[in-house]
C-alpha positions in Angstrom: -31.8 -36.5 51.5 -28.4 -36.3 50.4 -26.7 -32.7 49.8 -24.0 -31.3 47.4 -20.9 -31.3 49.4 -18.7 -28.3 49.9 -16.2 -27.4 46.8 -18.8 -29.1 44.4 -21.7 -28.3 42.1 -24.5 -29.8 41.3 -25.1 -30.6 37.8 -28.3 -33.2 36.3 -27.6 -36.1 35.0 -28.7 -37.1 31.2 -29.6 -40.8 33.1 -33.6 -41.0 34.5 -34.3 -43.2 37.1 -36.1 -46.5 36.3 -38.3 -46.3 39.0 -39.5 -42.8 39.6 -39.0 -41.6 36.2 -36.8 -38.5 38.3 -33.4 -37.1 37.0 -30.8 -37.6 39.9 -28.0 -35.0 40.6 -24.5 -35.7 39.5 -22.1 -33.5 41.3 -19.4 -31.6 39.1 -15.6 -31.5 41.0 -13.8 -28.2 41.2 -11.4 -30.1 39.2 -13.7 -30.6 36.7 -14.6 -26.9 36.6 -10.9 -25.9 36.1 -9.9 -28.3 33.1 -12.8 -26.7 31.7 -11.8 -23.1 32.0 -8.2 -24.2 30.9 -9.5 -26.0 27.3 -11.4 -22.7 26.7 -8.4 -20.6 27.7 -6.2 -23.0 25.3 -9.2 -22.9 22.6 -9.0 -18.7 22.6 -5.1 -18.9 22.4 -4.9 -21.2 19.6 -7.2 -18.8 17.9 -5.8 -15.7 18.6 -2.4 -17.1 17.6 -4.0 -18.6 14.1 -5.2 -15.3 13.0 -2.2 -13.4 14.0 0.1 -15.8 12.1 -2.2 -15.5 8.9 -2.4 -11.9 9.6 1.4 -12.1 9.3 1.4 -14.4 6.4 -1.0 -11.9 4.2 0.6 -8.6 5.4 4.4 -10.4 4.9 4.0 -11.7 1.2 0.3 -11.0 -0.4 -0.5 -7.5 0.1 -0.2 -4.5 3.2 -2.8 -1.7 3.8 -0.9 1.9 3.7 -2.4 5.6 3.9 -1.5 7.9 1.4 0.2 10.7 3.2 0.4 13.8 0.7 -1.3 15.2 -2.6 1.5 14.3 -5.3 -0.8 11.5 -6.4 -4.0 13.7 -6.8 -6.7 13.3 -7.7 -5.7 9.4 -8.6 -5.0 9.5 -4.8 -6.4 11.6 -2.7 -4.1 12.5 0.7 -4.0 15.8 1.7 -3.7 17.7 5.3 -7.2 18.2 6.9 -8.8 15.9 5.1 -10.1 12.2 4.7 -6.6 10.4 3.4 -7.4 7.3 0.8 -6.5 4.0 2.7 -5.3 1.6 -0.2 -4.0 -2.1 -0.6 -0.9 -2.9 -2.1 -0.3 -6.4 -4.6 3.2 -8.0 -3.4 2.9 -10.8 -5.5 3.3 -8.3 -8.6 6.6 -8.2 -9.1 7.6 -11.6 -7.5 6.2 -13.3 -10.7 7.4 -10.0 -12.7 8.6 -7.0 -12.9 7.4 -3.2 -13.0 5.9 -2.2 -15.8 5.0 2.0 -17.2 1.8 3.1 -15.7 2.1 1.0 -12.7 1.5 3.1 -8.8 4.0 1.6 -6.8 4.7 2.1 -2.7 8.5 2.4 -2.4 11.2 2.7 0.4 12.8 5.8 -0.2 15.8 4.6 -1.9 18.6 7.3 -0.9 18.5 10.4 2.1 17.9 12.8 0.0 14.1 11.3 -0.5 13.3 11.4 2.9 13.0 15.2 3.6 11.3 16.0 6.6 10.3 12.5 7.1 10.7 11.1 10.9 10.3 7.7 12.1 7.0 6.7 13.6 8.8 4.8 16.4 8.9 5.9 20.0 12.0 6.5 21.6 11.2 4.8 24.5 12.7 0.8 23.7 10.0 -1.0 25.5 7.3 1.1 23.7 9.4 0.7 20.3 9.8 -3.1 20.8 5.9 -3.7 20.7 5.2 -1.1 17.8 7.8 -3.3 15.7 5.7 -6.4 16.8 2.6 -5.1 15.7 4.0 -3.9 12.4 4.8 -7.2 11.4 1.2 -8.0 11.6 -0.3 -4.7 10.0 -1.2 -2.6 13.1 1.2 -0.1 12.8 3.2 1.1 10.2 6.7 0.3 9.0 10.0 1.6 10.3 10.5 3.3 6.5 9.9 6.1 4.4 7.6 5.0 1.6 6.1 6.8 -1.1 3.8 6.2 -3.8 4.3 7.4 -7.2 3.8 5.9 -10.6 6.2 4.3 -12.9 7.0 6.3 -16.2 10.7 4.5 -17.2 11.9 1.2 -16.8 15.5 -0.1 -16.9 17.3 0.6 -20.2 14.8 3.7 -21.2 15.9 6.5 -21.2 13.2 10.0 -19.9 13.5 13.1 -20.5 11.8 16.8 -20.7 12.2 20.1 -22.4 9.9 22.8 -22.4 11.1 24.6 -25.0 9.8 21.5 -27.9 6.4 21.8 -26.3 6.5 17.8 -26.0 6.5 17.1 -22.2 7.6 13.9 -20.9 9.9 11.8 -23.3 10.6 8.0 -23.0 13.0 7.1 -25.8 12.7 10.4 -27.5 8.7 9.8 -27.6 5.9 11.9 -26.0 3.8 10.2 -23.3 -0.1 9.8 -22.9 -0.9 11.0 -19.6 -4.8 10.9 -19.2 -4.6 10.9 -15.0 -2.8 14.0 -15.4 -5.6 16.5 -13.7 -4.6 19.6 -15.7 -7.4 21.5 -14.2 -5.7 20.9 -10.8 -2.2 21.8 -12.0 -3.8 25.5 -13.4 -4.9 25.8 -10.0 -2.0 25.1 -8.6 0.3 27.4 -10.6 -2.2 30.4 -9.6 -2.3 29.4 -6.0 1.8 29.1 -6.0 2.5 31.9 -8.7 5.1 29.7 -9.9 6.1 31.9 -12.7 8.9 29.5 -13.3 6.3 26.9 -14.4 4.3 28.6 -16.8 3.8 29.6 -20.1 3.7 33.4 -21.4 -0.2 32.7 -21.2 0.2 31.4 -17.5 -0.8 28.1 -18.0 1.5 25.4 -16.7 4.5 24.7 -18.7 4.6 21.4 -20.8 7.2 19.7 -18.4 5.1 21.0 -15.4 8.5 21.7 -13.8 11.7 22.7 -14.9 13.4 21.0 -17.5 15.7 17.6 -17.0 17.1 15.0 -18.4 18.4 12.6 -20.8 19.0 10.2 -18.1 19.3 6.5 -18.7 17.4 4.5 -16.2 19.6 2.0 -15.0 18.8 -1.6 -15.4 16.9 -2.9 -12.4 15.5 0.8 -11.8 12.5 3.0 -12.6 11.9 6.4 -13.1 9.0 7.6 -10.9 6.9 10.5 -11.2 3.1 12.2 -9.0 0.3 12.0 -11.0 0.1 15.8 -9.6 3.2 16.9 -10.7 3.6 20.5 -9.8 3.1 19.1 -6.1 5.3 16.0 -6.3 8.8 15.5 -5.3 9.3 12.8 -7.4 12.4 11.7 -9.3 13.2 14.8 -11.1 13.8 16.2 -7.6 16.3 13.6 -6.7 18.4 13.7 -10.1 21.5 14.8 -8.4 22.1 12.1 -5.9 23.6 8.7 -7.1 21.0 6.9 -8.5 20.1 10.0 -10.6 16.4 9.8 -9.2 15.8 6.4 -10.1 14.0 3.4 -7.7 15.8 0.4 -7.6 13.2 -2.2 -8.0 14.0 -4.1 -5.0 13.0 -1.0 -3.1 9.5 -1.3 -4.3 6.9 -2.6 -2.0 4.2 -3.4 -4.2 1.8 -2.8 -6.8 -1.0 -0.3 -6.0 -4.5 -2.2 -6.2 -7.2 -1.0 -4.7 -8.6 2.0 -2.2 -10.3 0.8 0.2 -11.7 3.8 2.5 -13.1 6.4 2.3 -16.5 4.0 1.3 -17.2 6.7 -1.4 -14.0 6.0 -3.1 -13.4 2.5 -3.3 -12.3 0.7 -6.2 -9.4 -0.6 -8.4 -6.7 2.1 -9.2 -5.5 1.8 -12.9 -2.3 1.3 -14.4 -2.4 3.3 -17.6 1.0 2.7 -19.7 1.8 6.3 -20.9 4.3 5.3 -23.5 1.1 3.5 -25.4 
């Protein structure tokens, strides 16, 4: 009887034979065994390197996951220091096709240094270690190199914004009072007794009309935005920024995206609206 020889395995043979009906042994090469390992090593690569380039391809032009990192949008946004910050997905195709519009939450690169406060780069200083955290950025696994925000549009190029709390109208656009239903006011008398911001209220000590001090006319530039937090009397937001040289104002090309959806915490998911305040 014959025997597998050394450096081979045994493997049946689909063939019978025609005059015992048995199934012979076909012996499988080592080299056999090898080009078979390498086709599934070349199968897993070609796989891995498919989903990374559409990985790239999605997070690069059709939308990026961020994590909202403070409270300025509550409580359209939740994000807050001890607890479970909203995880959302923002639309780059937007403003490709068109351009910002009031209402719309927007993820910006801080345009100028006075918008980037105590913010530090995420990046090792180590260059090997920095090298691979900006590879996996460009495929969504870590986070940018930049300072973005989110806020929501209030002005577009041309308008021009404005507050005063001594006419009791709040926010102006063109001389006209916004609509501001995601404006939790609630949450802002909280916050006015928690900070005993004096400055900010009324002689009744609820907040102020302008929630803030009072600013403006300022024309937004063409090609800019005003931003403001939904939470405004915790939000750094434009009027914070009005003396540098863009007056506060985003340029448009520093925008990111369009705000779509939360995605986690599972309680919260859902679309986030764009309400247009100046309707």
């Amino acid at each position: 009887m014959d025997t597998p020889s050394e450096g081979a395995t045994p493997e049946p043979d689909d063939t019978t034979s025609p005059e015992t009906g048995a199934r012979p042994w076909r012996l499988k090469s080592t080299d056999e065994q090898e080009q078979k390992k390498s086709s599934m090593l070349r199968e897993i690569v070609i796989i891995v390197g498919c989903v990374l380039l559409v990985t790239w391809v999605l997070q690069t032009f059709i939308g990026r996951q961020y994590v909202i990192p403070s409270e300025s949008m509550e409580s359209t946004l939740h994000g807050c220091q001890g607890c479970t910050n909203d995880r959302i997905v923002i639309d780059k195709l937007a403003y490709r096709f068109g351009d910002p519009e009031p209402g719309d939450v927007v993820v910006f690169k801080a345009p100028t240094e006075s918008w980037d406060g105590s913010w530090q780069s995420p990046r090792s200083s180590n260059p090997a270690i920095k090298a691979v955290q900006d590879g996996l950025s460009w495929f969504g696994f870590a986070p940018p190199d930049e300072n973005n925000l989110v806020k929501r549009v209030i002005a577009t190029g041309g308008q021009t914004v404005a507050c005063k709390n001594a006419d009791g109208k709040g926010v102006t656009v063109d001389g006209k009072p916004l609509h501001e239903p995601y404006i939790d006011k609630q949450l802002q008398i909280d916050s006015v007794a928690g900070m005993g911001a004096s400055d900010f209220t009324n002689e009744d000590s609820t907040p102020n009309s302008c929630y803030g001090a009072d600013f403006g006319p300022i024309k937004v530039p063409a090609g800019n935005v005003w931003v403001m937090g939904d939470n405004r009397l915790n939000s750094a937001d434009s009027r914070y920024h009005i003396s540098d040289e863009l007056q506060g104002t985003v340029p448009v090309s520093n925008i990111r995206g369009k705000v779509r959806f939360i995605i986690y915490p599972f309680s919260r998911i859902g679309g986030v609206d764009a309400v247009n305040p100046q309707k």
